[in-house]
C-alpha positions, 0 to 999 in steps of 0.5 A, a space after each residue: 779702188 778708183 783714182 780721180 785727177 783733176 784739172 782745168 785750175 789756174 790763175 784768173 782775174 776776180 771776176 773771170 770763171 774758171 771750169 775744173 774737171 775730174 775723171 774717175 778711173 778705175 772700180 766706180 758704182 753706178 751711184 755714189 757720192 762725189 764732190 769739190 773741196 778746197 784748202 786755202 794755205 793755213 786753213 782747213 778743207 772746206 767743202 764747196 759742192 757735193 753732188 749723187 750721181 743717182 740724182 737728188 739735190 746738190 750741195 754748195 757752201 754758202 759762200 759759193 751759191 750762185 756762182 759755182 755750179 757742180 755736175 756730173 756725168 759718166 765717170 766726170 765731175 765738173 765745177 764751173 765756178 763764175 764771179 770767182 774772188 780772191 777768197 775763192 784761191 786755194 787748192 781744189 780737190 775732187 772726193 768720192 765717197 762709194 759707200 753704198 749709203 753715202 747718200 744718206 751721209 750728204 748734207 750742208 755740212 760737207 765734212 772731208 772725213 765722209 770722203 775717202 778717194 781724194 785727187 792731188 789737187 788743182 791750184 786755182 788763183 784768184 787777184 
């Protein structure tokens, strides 16, 4: 199993950035799927970024293309997100897929289900 932990959440102004982090521990492939959902209070997940880690294109919800940016390193996944507007507060969840096809599972349509390695989440406030 792997277990992610995210951090760097908090509060800012609308038009401040904030940097959010997640580790990954534990068994990890050289290659799977990993991303950045969010939910707001009362509302579903919504899929913000999503990304291979054996390279390939990257993933982002319409509503945060050209503000957030995702990447990922050995075993790290990061979201710089920029421009950020209350509509972007929610709690952030960092989620892997390992499935040796995931990739073939990835697409605009990011759907939470795909993912089955979730973290407890980072809180990100917007005003």
């Amino acid at each position: 199993d792997v277990q992610l932990v995210e951090s760097g959440g908090g509060s800012v102004q609308a038009g401040g950035s904030l940097r959010l982090s997640c580790v990954a521990s534990g068994y990890t492939p050289s290659r799977y799927c990993i991303g950045w959902f969010r939910q707001a209070p009362g509302k579903e997940y919504e899929g913000v970024a999503t990304i291979y880690t054996g390279g390939g294109p990257t993933y982002y919800a319409d509503s945060v293309k050209g503000r957030f940016t995702v990447s990922s390193g050995k075993n790290t996944l990061t979201l710089q997100m920029n421009s950020l507007k209350p509509e972007d507060t929610a709690m952030y969840y960092c989620a892997a897929d390992l499935g040796l096809t995931c990739r073939l599972r990835m697409g605009t349509n990011m759907r939470e289900t795909q993912y089955v390695y979730w973290g407890q989440g980072t809180q990100v406030t917007v005003s």
